[in-house]
Structures are given as C-alpha cells and as structure tokens.
SEMI-321429 format. One record per residue: residue number from 1; residue in three letters; x, z, y of N, C-alpha, C in turn. Coordinates in pm, whole numbers, plus 50000, padded with zeros to 5 digits. Layout:
    nr   rest    n.xx    n.zz    n.yy   ca.xx   ca.zz   ca.yy    c.xx    c.zz    c.yy
   NUM    ALA       X       Z       Y       X       Z       Y       X       Z       Y
...
***
This chain:
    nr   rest    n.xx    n.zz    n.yy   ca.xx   ca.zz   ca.yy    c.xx    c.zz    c.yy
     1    UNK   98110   10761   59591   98103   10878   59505   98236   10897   59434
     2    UNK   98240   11000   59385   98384   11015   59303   98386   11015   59190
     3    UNK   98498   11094   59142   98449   11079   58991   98342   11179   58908
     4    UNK   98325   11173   58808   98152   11230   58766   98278   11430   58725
     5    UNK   98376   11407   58703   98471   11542   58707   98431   11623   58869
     6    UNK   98477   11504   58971   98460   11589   59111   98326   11615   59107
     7    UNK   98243   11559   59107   98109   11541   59111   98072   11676   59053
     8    UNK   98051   11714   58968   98058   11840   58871   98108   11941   58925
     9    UNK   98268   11944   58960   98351   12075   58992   98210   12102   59154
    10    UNK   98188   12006   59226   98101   12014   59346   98025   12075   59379
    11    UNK   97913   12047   59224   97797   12137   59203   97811   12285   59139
    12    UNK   97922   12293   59127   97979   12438   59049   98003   12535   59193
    13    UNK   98090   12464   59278   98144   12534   59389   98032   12552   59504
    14    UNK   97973   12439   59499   97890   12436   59605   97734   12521   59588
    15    UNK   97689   12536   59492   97537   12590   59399   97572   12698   59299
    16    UNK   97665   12697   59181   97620   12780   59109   97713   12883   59152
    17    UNK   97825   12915   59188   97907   13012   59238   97881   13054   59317
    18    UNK   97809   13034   59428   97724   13119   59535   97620   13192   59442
    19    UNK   97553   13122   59389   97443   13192   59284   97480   13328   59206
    20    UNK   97550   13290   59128   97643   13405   59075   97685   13508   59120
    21    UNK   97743   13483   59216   97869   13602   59316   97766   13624   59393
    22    UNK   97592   13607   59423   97500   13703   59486   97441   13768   59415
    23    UNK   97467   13798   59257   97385   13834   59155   97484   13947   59126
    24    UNK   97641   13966   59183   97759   14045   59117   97849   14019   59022
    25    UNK   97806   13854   58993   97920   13784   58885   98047   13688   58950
    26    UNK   98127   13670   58867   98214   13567   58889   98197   13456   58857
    27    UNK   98237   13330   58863   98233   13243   58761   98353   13142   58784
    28    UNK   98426   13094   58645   98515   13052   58627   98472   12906   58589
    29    UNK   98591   12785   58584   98551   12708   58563   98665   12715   58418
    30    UNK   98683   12714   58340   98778   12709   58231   98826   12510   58202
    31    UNK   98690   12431   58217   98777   12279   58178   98634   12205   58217
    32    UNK   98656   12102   58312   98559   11970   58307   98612   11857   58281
    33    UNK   98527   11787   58218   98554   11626   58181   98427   11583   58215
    34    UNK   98430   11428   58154   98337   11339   58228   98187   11395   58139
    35    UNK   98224   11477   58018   98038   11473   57934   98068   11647   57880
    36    UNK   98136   11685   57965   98128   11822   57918   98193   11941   58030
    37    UNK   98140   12035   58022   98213   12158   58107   98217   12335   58062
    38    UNK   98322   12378   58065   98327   12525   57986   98343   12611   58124
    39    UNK   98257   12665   58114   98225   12808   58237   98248   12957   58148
    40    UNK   98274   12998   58223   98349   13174   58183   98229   13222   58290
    41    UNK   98168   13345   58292   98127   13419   58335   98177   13587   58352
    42    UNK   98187   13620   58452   98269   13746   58456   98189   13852   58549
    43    UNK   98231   13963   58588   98224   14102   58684   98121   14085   58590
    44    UNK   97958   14112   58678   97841   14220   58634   97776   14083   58521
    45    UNK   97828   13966   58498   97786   13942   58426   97863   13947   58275
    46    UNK   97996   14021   58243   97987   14052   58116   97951   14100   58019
    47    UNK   97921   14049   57913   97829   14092   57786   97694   14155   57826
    48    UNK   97666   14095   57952   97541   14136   57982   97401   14013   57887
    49    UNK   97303   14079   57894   97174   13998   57785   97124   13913   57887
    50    UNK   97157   13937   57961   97101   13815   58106   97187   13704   58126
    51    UNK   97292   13690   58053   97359   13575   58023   97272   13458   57965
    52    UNK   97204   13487   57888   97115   13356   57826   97023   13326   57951
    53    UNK   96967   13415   57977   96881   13390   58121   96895   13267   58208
    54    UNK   97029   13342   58260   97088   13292   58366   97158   13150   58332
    55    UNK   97204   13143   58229   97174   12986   58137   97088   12908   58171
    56    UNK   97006   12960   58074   96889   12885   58017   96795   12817   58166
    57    UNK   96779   12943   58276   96708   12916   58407   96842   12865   58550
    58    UNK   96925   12883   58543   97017   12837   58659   97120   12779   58605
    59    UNK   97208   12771   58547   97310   12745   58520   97315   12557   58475
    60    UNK   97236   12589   58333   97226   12449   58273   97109   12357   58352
    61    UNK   97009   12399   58454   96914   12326   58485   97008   12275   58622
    62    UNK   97088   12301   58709   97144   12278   58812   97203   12178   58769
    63    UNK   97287   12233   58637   97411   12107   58604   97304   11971   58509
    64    UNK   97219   12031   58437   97148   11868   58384   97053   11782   58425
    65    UNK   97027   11864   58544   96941   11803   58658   97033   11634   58716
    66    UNK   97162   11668   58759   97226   11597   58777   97285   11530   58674
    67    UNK   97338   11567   58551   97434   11544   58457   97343   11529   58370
    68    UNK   97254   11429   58298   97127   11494   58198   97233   11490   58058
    69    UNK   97317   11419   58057   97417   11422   57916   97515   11532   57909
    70    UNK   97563   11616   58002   97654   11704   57982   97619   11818   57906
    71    UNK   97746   11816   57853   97764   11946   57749   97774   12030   57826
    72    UNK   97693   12146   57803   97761   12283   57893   97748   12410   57779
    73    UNK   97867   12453   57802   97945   12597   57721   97962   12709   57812
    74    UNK   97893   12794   57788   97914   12923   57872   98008   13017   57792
    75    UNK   98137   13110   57836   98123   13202   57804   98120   13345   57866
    76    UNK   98155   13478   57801   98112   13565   57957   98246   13692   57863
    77    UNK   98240   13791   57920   98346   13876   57913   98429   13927   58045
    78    UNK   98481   14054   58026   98597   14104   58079   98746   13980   58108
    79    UNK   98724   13960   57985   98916   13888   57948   98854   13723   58032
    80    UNK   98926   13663   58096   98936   13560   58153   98976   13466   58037
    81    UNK   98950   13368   58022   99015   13258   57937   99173   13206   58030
    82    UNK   99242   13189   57991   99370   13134   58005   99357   12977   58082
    83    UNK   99409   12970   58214   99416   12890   58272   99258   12834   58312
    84    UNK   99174   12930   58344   99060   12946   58409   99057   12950   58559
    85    UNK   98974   12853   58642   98979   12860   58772   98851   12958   58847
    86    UNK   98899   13026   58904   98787   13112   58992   98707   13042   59095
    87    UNK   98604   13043   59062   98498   12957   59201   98424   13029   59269
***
C-alpha cells in the first residue's frame, strides 16, 4: 500500500471525480495530508444548496468509509483556490 496521502488522492480520482463531473461539477483537490483533505467544488456545483447534499451523502461517506479519522473541508465557488489540482 502507499502512503495514506496516495491512498486518498486514489479515492478522489478514481470515485469521487467521476461522481461529480457526471452530476456537471468539477472537483479540485486544493491539499491532502495524512488526517485531512480540502476539496474545492466547481462548474454546476457553485454556490449551489446541493453542496451540503452532496457532502453529507457522497463526498464525506466515500472518503470516511475508508479514512474514518479524516478531516474533510469542502469548498465550492466560481474562483478556484490557488494552487488547486483539477481531478
């Protein structure tokens, strides 16, 4: 196995970014570490109210299914965060 960083970026690229980008969103990865990860959400999902949704039901259950300790930070908008990776 690798490290619990690859491990993570994995389930981002491999599960939730397909998820997303069939719904009309983007999703960014903005920063992972070993007990935490900051996701940007973008296209049809900015400042949309289905952001908590899509949280609350896909997002955080994918990643704490695997990760039960990780922090996860969403945010969503037009403006990209700075040095944000596209997945």
């Amino acid at each position: 196995m690798g490290s619990p960083e690859a491990e993570i970026l994995a389930l981002i690229r491999e599960v939730l970014s397909p998820l997303v980008r069939a719904d009309g969103g983007e999703l960014y990865v903005v920063s992972v570490a070993e007990r935490s990860v900051l996701l940007h959400l973008s296209g049809r999902f900015s400042g949309c109210p289905g952001n908590t949704l899509a949280r609350r039901r896909v997002i955080e259950p994918v990643l704490l299914t695997r990760f039960p300790d990780l922090k996860v930070e969403i945010t969503s908008g037009p403006v990209v965060p700075k040095g944000a990776e596209a997945v």
